[in-house]
N, CA, C and O atoms as a printed pandas DataFrame, in Angstrom:
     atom_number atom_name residue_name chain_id  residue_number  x_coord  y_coord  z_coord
0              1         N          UNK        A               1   -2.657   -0.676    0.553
1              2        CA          UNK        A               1   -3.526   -1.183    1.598
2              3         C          UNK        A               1   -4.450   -2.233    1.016
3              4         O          UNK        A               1   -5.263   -1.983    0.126
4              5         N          UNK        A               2   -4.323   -3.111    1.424
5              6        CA          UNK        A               2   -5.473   -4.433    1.308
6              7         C          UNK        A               2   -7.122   -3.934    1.681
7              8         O          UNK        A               2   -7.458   -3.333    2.702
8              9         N          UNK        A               3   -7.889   -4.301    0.721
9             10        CA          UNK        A               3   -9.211   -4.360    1.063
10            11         C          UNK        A               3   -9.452   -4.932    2.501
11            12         O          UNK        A               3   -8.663   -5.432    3.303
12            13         N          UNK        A               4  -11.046   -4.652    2.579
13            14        CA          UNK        A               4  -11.294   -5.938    3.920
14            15         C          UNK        A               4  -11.352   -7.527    3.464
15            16         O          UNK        A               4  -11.572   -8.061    2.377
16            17         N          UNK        A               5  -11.093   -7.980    4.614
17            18        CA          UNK        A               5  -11.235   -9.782    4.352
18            19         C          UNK        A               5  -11.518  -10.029    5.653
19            20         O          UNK        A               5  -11.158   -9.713    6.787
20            21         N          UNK        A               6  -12.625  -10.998    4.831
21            22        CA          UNK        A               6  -13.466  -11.679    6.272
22            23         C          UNK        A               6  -13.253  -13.134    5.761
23            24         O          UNK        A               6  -13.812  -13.464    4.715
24            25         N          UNK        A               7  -12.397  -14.115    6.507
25            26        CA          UNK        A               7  -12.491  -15.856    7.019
26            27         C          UNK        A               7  -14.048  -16.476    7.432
27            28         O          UNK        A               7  -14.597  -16.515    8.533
28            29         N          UNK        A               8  -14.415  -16.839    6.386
29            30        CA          UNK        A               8  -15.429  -18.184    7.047
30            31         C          UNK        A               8  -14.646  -19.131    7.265
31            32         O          UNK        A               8  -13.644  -19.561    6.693
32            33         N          UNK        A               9  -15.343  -19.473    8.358
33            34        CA          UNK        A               9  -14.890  -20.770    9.311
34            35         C          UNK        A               9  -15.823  -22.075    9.486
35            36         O          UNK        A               9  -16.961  -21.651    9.685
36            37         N          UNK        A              10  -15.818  -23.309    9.495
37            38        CA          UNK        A              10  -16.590  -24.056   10.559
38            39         C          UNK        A              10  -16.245  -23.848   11.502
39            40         O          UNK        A              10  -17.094  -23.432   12.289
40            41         N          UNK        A              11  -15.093  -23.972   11.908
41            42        CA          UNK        A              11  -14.399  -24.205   13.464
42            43         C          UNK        A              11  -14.725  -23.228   14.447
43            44         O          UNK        A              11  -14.910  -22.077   14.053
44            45         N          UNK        A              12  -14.820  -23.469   15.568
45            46        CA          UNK        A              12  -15.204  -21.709   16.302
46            47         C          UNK        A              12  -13.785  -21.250   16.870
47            48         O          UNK        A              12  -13.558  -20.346   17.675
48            49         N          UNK        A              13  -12.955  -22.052   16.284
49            50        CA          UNK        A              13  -11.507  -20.971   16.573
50            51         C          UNK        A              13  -10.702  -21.094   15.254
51            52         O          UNK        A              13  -10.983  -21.778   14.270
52            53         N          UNK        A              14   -9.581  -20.238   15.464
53            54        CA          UNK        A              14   -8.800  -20.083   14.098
54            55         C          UNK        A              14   -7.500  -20.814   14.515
55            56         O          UNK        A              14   -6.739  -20.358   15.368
56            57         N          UNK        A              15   -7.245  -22.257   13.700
57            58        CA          UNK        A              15   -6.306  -22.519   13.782
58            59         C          UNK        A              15   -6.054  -23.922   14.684
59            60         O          UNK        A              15   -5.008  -24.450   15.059
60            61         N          UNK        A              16   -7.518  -24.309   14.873
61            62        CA          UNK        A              16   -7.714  -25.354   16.160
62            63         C          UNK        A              16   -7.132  -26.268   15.801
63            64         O          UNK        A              16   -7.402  -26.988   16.762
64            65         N          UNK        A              17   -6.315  -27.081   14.970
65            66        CA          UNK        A              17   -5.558  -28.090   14.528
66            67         C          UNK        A              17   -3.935  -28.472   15.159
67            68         O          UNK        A              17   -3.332  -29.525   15.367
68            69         N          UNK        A              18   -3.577  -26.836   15.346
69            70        CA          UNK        A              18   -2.405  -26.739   15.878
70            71         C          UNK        A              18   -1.890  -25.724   17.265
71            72         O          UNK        A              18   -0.804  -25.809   17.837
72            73         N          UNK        A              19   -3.161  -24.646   17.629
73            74        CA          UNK        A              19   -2.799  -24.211   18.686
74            75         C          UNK        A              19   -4.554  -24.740   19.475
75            76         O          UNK        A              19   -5.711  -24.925   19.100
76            77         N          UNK        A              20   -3.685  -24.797   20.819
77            78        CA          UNK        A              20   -5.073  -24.424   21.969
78            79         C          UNK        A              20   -5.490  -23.358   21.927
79            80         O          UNK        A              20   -5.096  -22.557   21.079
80            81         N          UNK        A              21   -6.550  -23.011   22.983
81            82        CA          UNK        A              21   -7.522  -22.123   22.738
82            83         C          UNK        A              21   -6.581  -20.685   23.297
83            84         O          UNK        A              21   -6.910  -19.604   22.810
84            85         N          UNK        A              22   -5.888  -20.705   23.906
85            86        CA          UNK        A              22   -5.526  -19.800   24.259
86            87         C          UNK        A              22   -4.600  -19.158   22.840
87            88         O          UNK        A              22   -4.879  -18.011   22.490
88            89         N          UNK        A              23   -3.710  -19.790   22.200
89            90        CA          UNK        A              23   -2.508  -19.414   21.044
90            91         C          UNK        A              23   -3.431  -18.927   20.031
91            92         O          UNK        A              23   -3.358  -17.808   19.523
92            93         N          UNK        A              24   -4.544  -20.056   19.683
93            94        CA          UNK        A              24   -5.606  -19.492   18.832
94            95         C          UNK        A              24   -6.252  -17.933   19.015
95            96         O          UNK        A              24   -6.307  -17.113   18.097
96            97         N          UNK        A              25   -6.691  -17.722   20.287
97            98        CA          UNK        A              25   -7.135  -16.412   20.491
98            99         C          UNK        A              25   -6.570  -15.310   20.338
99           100         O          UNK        A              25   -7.011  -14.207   20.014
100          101         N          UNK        A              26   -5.012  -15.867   20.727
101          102        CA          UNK        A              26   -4.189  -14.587   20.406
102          103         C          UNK        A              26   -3.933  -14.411   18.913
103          104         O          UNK        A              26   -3.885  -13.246   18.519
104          105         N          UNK        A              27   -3.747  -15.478   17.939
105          106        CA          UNK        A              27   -3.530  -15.395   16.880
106          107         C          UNK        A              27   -4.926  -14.414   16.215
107          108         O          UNK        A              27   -4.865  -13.470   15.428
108          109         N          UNK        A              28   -5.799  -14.863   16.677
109          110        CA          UNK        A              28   -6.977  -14.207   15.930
110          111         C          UNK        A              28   -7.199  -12.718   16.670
111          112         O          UNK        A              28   -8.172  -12.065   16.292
112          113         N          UNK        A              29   -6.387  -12.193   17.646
113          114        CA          UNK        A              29   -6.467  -11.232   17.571
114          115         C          UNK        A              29   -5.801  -10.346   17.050
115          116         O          UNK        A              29   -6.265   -9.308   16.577
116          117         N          UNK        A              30   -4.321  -10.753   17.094
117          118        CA          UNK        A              30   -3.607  -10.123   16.006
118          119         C          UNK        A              30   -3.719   -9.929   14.922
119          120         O          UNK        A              30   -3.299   -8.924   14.348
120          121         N          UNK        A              31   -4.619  -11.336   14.146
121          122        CA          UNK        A              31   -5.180  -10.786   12.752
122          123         C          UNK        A              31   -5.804   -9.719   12.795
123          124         O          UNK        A              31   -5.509   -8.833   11.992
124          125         N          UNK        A              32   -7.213   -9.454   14.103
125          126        CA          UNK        A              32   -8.353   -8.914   13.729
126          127         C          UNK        A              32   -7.337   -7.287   13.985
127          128         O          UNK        A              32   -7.782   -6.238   13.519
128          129         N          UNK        A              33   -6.028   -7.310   14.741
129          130        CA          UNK        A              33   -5.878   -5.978   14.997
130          131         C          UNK        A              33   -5.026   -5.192   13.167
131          132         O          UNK        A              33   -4.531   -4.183   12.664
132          133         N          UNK        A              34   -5.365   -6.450   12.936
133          134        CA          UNK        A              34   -4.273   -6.035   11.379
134          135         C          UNK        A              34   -6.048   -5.886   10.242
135          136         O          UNK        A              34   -5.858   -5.947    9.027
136          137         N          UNK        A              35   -7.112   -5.761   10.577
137          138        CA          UNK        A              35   -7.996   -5.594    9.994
138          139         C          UNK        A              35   -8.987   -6.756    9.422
139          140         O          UNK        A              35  -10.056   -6.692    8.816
140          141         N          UNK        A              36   -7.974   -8.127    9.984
141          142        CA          UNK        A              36   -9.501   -8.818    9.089
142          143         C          UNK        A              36  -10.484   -9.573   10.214
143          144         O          UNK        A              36  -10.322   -9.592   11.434
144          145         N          UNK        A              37  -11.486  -10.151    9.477
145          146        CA          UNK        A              37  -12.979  -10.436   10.990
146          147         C          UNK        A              37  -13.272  -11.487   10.664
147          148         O          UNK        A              37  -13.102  -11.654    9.456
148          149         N          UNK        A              38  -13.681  -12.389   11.223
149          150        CA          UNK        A              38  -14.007  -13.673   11.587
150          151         C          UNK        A              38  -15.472  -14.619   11.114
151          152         O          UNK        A              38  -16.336  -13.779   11.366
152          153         N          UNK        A              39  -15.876  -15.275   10.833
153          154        CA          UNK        A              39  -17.256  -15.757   10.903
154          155         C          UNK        A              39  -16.675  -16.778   11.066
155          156         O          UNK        A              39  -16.040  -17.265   10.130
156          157         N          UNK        A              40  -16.744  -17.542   12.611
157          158        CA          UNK        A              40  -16.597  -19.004   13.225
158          159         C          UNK        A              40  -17.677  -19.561   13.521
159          160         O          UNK        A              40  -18.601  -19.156   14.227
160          161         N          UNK        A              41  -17.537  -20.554   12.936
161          162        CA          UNK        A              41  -18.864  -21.816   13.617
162          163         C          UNK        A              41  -19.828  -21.512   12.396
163          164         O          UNK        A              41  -20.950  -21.114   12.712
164          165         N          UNK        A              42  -19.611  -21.613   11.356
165          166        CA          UNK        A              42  -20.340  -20.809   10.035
166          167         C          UNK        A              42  -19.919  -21.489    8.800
167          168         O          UNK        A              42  -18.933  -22.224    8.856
168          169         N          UNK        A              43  -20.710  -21.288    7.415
169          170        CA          UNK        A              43  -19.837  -22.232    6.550
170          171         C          UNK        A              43  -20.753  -21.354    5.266
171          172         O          UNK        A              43  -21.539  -20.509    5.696
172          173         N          UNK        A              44  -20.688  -21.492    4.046
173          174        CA          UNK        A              44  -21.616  -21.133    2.905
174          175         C          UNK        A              44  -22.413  -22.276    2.905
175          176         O          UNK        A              44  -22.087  -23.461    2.970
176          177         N          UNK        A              45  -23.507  -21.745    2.822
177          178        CA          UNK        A              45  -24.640  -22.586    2.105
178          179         C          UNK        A              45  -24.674  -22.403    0.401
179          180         O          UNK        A              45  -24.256  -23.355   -0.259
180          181         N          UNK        A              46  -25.000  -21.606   -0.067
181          182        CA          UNK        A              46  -24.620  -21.228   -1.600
182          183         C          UNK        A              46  -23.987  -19.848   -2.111
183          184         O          UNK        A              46  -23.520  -19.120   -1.236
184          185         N          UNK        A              47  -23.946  -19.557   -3.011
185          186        CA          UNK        A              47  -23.174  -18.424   -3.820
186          187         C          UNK        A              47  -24.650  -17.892   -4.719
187          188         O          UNK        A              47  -25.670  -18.529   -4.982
188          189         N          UNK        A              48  -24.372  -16.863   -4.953
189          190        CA          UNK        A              48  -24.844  -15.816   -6.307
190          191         C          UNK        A              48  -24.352  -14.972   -6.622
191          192         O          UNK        A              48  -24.283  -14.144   -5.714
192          193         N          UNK        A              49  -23.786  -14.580   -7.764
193          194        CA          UNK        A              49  -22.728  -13.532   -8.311
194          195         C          UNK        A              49  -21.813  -13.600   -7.081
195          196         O          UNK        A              49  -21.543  -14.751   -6.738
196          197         N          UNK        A              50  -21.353  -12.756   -6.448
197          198        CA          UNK        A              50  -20.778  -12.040   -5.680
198          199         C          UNK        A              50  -21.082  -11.731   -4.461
199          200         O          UNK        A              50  -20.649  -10.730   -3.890
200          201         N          UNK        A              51  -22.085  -12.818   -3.809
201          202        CA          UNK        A              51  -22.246  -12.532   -2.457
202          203         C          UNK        A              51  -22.239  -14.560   -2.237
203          204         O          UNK        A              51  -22.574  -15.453   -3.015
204          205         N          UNK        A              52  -21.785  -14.585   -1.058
205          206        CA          UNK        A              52  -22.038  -15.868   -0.257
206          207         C          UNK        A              52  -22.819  -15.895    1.020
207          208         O          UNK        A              52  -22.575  -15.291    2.065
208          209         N          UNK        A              53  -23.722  -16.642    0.761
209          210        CA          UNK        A              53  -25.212  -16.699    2.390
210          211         C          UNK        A              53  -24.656  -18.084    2.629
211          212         O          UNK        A              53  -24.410  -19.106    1.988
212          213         N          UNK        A              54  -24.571  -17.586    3.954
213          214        CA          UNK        A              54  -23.896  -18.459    5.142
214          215         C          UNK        A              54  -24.874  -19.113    5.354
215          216         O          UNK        A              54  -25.935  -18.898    4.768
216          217         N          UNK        A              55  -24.682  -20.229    6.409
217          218        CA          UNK        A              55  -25.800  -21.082    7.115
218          219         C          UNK        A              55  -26.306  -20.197    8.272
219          220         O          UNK        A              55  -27.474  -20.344    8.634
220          221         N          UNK        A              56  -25.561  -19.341    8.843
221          222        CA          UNK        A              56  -26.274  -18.614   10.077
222          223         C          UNK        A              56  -27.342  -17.529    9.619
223          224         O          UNK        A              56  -28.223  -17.117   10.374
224          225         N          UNK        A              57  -27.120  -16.972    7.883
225          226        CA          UNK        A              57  -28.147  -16.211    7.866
226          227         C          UNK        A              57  -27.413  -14.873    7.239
227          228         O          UNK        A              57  -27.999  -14.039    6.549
228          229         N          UNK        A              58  -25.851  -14.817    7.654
229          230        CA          UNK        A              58  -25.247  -14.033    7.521
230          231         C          UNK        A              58  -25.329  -13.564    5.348
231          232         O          UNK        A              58  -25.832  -14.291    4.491
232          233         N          UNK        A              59  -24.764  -12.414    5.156
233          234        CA          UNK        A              59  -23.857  -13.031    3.932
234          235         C          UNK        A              59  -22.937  -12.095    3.689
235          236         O          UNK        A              59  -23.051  -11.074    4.368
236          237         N          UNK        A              60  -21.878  -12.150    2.762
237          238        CA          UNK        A              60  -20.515  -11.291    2.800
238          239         C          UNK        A              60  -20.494  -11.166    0.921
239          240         O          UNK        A              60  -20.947  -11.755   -0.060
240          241         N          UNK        A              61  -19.995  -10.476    1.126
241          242        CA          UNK        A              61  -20.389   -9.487   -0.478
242          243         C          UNK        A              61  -18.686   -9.975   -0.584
243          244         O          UNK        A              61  -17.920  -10.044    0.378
244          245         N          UNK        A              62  -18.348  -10.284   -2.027
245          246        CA          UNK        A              62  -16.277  -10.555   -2.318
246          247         C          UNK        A              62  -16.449  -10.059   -3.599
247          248         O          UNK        A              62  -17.475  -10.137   -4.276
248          249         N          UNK        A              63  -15.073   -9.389   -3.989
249          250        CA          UNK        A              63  -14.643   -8.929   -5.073
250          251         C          UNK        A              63  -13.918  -10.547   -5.186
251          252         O          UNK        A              63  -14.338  -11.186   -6.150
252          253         N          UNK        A              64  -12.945  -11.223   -4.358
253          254        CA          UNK        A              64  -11.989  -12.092   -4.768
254          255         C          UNK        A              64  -12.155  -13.334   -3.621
255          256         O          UNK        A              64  -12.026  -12.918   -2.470
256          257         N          UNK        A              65  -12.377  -14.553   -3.725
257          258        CA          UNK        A              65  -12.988  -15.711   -2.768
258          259         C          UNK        A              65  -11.593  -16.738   -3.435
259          260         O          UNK        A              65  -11.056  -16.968   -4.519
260          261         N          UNK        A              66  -11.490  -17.058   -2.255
261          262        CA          UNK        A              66  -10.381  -17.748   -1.982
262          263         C          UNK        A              66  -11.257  -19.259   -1.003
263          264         O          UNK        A              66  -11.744  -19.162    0.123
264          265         N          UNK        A              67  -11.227  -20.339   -1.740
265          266        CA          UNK        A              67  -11.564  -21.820   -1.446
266          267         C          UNK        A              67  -10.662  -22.479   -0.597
267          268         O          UNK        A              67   -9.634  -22.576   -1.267
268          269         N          UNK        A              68  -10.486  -22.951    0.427
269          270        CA          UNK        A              68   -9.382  -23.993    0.829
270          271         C          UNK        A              68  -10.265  -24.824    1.672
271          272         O          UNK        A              68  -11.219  -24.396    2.322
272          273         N          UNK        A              69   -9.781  -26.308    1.592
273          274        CA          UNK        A              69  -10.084  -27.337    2.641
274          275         C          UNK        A              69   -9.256  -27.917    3.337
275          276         O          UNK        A              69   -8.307  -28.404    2.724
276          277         N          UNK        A              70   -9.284  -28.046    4.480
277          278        CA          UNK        A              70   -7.667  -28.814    5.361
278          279         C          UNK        A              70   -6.872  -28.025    5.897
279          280         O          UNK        A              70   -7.170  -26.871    6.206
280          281         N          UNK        A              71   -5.793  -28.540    6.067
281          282        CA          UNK        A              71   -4.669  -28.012    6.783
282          283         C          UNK        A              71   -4.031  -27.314    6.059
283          284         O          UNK        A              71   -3.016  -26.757    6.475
């Protein structure tokens, strides 16, 4: 079994490049029904050890952070 994983996002949908809002929603629910959760419309502001504080205020604690930009 996979840990939890939570997606930061800018975008406020998952995937907005290639589906509309509707394909997107479903896609992100099928993720969320397979266990992982969302932070859309959100981004890191900085890092310390092992936690990342979001711009909303939020922050998410990672054993393992995974970087990507783009498509």
């Amino acid at each position: 079994r996979v840990g939890s994983i939570t997606v930061v996002d800018l975008a406020n949908r998952v995937l907005p490049s290639i589906l509309n809002e509707e394909g997107s929603a479903m896609v992100q629910a099928h993720l969320e029904s397979l266990g992982l959760s969302f932070l859309l419309s959100d981004s890191v502001q900085h890092f310390d050890g092992t936690t990342a504080y979001l711009k909303s205020g939020k922050t998410v604690e990672f054993d393992v952070l995974v970087v990507a930009v783009g498509v």
